[in-house]
NUKEVO-593845 format. One record per residue: residue number from 1; residue in three letters; x, y, z of N, C-alpha, C in turn. Coordinates in nm, 4 decimals, padded with zeros to 6 digits. Layout:
% NUKEVO-593845
ATOM     i    aa         nx         ny         nz        cax        cay        caz         cx         cy         cz
ATOM   NUM   ALA          X          Y          Z          X          Y          Z          X          Y          Z
...
//
This chain:
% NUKEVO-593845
ATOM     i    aa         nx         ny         nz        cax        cay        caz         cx         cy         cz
ATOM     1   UNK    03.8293    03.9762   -00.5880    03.7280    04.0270   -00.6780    03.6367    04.1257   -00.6065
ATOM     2   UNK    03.5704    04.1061   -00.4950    03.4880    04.1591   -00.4014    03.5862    04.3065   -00.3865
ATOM     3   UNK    03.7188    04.3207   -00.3082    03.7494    04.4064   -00.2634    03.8008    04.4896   -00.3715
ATOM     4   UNK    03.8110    04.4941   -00.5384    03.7938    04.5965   -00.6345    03.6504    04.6885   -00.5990
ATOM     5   UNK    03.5979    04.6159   -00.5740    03.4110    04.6700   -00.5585    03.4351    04.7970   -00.4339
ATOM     6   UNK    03.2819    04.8827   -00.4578    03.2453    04.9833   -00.3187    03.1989    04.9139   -00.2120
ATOM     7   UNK    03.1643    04.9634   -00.1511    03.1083    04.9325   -00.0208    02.9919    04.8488   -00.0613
ATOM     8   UNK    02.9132    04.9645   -00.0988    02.7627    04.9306   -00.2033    02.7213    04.8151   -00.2725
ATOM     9   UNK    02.8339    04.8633   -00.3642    02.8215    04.7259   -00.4629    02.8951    04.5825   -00.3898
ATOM    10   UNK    02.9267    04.5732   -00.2930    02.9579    04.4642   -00.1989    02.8623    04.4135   -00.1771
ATOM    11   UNK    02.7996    04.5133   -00.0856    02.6546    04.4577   -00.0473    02.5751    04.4071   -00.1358
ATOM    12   UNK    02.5335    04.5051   -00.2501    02.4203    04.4417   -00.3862    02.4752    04.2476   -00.3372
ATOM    13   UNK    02.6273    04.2781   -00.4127    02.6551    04.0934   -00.4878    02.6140    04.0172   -00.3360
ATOM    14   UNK    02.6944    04.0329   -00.2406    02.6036    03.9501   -00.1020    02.4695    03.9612   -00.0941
ATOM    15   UNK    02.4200    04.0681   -00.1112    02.2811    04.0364   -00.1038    02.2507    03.9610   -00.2196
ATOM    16   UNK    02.2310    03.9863   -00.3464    02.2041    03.9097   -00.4651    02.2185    03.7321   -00.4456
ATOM    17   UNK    02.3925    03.7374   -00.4253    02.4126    03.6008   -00.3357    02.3329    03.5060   -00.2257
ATOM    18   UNK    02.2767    03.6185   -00.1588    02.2190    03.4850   -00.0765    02.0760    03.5303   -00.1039
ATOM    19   UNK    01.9817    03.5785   -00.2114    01.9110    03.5855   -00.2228    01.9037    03.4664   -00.3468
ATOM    20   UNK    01.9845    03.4291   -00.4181    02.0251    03.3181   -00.5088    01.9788    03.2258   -00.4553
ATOM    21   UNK    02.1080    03.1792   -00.3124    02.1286    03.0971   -00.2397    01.9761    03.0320   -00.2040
ATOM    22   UNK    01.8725    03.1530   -00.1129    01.7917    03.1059   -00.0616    01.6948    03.0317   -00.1837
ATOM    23   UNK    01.6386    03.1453   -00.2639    01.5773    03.0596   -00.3750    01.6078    02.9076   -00.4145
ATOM    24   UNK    01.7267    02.8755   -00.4949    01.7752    02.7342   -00.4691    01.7545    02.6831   -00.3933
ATOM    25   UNK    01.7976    02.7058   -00.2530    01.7634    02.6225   -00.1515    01.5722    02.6052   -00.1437
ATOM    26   UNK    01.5415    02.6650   -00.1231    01.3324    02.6990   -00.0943    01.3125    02.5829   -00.2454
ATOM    27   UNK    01.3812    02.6186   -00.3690    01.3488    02.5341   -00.5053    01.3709    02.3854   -00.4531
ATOM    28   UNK    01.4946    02.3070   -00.4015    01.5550    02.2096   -00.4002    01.4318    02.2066   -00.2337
ATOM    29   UNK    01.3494    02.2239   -00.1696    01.3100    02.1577   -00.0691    01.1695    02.1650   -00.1462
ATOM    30   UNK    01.0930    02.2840   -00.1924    00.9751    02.3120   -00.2090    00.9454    02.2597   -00.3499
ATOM    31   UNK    01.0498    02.2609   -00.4483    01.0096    02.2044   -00.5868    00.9283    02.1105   -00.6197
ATOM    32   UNK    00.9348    02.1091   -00.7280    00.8215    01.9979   -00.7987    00.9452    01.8700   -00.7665
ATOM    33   UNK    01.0770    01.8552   -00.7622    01.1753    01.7348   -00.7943    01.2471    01.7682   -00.6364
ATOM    34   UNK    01.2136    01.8310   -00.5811    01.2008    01.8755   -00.4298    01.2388    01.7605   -00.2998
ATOM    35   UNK    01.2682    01.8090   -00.2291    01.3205    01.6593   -00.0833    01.1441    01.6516   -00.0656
ATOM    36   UNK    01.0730    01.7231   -00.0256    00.9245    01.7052    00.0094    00.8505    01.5989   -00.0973
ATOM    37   UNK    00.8770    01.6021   -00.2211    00.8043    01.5413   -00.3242    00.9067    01.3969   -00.3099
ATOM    38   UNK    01.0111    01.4183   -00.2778    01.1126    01.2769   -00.2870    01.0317    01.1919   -00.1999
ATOM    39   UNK    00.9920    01.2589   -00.0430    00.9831    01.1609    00.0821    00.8311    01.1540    00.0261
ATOM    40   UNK    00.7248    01.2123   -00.0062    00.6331    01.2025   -00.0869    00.6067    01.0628   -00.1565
ATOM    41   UNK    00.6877    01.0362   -00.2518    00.6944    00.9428   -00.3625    00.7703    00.8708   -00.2754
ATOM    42   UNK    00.8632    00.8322   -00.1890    00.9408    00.7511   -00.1017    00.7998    00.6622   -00.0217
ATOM    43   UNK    00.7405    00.7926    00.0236    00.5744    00.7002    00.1387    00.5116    00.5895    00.0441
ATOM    44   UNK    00.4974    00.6289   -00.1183    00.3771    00.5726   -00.1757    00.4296    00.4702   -00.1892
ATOM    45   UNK    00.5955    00.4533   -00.2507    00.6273    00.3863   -00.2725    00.6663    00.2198   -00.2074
ATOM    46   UNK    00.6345    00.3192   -00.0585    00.6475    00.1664    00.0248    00.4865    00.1075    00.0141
ATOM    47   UNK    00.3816    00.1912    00.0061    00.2605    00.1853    00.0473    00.2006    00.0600   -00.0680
ATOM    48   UNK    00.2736    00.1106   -00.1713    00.2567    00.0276   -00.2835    00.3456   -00.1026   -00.2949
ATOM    49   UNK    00.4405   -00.1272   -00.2218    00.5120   -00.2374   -00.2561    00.4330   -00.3354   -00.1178
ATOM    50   UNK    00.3984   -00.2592    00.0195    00.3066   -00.3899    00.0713    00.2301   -00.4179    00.0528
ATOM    51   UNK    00.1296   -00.3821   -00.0540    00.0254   -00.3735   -00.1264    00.0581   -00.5181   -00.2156
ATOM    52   UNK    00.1744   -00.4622   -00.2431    00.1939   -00.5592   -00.3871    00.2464   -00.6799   -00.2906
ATOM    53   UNK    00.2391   -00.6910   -00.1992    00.3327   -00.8205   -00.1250    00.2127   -00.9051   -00.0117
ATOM    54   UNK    00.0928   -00.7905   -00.0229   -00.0376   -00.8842    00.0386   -00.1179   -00.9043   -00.1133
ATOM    55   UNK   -00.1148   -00.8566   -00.1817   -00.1594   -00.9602   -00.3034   -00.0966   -01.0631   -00.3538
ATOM    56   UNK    00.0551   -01.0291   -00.3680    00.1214   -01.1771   -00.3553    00.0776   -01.2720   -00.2696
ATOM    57   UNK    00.0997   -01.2724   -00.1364    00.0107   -01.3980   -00.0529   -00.0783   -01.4150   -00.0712
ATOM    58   UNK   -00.2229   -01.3329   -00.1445   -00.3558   -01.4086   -00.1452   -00.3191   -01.4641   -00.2780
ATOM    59   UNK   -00.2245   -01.4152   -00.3775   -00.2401   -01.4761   -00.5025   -00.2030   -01.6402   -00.4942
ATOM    60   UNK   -00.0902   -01.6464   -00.3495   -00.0623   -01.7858   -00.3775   -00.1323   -01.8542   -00.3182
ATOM    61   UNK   -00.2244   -01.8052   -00.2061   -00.3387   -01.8772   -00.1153   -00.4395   -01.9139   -00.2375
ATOM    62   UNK   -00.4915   -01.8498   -00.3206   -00.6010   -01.8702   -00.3863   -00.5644   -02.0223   -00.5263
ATOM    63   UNK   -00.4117   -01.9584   -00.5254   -00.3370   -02.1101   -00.6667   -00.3353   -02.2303   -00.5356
ATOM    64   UNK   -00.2942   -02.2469   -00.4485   -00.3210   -02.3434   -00.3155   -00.4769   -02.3980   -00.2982
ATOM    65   UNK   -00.5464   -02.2794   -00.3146   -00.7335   -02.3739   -00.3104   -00.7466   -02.4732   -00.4140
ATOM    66   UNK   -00.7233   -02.3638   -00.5373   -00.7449   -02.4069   -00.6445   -00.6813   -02.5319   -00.7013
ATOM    67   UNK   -00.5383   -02.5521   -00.6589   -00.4676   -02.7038   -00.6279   -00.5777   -02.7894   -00.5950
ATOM    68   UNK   -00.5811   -02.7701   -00.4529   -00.6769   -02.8395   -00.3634   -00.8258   -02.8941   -00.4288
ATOM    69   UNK   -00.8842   -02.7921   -00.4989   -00.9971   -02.8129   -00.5356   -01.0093   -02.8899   -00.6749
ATOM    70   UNK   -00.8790   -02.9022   -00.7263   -00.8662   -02.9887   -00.8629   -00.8067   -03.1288   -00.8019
ATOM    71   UNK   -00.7761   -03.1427   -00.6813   -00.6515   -03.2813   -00.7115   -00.7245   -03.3479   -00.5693
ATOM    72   UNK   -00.7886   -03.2669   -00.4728   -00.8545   -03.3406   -00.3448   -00.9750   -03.3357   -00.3547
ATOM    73   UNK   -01.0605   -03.4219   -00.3926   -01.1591   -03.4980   -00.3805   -01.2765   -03.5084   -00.2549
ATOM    74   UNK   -01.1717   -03.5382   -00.1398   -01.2060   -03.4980   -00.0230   -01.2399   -03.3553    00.0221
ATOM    75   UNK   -01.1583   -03.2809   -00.0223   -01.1383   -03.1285   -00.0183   -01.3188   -03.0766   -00.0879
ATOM    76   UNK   -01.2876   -03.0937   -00.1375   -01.4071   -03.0752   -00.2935   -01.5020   -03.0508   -00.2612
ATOM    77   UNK   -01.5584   -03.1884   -00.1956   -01.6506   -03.2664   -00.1238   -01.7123   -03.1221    00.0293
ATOM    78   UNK   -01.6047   -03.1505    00.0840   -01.5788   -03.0474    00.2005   -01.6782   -02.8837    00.1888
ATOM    79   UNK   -01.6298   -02.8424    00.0977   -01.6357   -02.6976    00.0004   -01.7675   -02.6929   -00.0673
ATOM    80   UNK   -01.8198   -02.7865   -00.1088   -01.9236   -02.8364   -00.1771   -02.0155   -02.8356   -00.0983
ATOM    81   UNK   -02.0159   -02.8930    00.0276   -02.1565   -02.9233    00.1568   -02.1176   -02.7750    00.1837
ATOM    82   UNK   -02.0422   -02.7541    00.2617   -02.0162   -02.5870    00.3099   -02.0561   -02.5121    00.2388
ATOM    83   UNK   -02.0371   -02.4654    00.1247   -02.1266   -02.3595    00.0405   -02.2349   -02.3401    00.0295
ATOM    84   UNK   -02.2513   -02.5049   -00.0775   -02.3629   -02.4910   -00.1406   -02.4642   -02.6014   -00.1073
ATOM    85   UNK   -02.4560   -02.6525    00.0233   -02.5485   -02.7171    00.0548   -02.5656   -02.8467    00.0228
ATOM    86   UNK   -02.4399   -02.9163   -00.0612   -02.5101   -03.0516   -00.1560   -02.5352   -03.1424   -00.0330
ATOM    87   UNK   -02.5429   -03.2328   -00.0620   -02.5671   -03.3425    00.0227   -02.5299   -03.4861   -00.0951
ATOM    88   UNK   -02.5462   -03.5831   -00.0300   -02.5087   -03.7258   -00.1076   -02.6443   -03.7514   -00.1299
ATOM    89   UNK   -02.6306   -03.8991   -00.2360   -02.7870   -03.9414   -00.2520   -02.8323   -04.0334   -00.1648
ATOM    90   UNK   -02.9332   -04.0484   -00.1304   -02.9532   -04.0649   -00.0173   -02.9934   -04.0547    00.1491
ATOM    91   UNK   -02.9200   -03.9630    00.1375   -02.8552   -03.8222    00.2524   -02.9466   -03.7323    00.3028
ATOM    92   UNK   -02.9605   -03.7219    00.4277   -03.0895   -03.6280    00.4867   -03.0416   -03.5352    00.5847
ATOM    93   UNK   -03.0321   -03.3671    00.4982   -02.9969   -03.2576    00.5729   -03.0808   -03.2429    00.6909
ATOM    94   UNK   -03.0527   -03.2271    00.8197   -03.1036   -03.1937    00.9105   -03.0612   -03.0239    00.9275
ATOM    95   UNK   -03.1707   -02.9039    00.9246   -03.0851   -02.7573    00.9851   -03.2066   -02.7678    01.0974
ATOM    96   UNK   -03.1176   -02.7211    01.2398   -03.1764   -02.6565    01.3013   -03.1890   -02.4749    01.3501
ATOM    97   UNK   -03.2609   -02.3948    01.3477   -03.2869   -02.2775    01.3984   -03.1533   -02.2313    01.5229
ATOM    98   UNK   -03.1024   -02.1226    01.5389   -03.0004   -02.1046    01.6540   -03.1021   -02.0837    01.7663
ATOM    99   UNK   -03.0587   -02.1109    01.8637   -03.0870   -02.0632    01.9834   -03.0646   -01.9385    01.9898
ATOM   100   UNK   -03.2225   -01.8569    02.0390   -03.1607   -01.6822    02.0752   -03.1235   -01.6966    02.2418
ATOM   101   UNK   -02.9684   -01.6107    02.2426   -02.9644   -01.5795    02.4071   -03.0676   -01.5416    02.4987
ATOM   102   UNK   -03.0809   -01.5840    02.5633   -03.1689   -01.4752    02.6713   -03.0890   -01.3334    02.7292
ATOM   103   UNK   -03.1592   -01.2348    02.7567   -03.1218   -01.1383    02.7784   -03.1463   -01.1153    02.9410
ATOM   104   UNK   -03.0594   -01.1053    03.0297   -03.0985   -01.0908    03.1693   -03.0874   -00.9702    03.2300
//
């Protein structure tokens, strides 16, 4: 096909050709649906699935308290002085002040 052609018009279609070529190629790296936008959406996509896999563990740490805090008594109890201070009846909170370091 080429060698019906001039000299000239050889050149045009090669040039035309890899002026095609390059475009496509620059489209398929630089595009919007592009290898850059692939590895792009490839990063988030991990970024987002360990995301989603440390909320999974606190989700099951927090159904684990919440076990705990319905069925242990003891537990309860525990969680209860620690927070919020209760005490039993009866019962006489002692707080003392920290010690400040000395500075030498």
């Amino acid at each position: 096909m080429l060698a019906n052609l001039s000299e000239t018009d050889r050149k045009k279609v090669l040039l035309y050709s890899a002026l095609i070529v390059a475009v496509v190629g620059a489209w398929s790296v630089f595009g919007p649906y592009g290898v850059l936008k692939y590895y792009e959406v490839s990063r988030e996509l991990n970024q987002v699935l360990a995301q989603n896999e440390q909320l999974r563990e606190s989700n099951t740490a927090l159904k684990q308290e919440v076990n705990k805090l319905k069925k242990d008594p003891v537990y309860l109890e525990e969680v209860a002085r620690r927070q919020f201070g209760l005490i039993k009846k009866n019962e006489v909170l002692y707080e003392f002040p920290e010690k400040k370091k000395r500075h030498e």
